[in-house]
N, C-alpha and C positions, 0 to 999 in steps of 0.2 A: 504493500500500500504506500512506502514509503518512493517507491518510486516512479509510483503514477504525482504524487504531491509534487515531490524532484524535477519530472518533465514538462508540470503544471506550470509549475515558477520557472522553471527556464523558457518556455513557451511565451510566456508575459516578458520576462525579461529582455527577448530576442526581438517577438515583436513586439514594442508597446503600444501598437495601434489601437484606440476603441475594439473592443470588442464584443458584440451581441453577448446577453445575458443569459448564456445555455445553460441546459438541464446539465449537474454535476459526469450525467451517465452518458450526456451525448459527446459532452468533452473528453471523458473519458474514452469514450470510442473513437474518436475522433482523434487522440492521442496515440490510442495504440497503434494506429492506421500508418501516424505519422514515426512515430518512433515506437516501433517495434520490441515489448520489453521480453523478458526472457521467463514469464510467468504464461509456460504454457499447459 
């Protein structure tokens, strides 16, 4: 869990553009799409 949080705040960090107000799970998906974690 600790490193969906990690890719969460890098994700912000990288882009800081506005970003729409999504559901915790679509980011979530959305995350894993983009970076790939090892929690398979």
């Amino acid at each position: 869990m600790s490193d969906y949080k990690r890719d969460y705040y890098f994700s912000i960090k990288l882009k800081p553009a506005p970003m729409p107000q999504w559901p915790p799970v679509v980011v979530a998906d959305m995350l894993e799409r983009i970076f790939p974690s090892s929690d398979v």
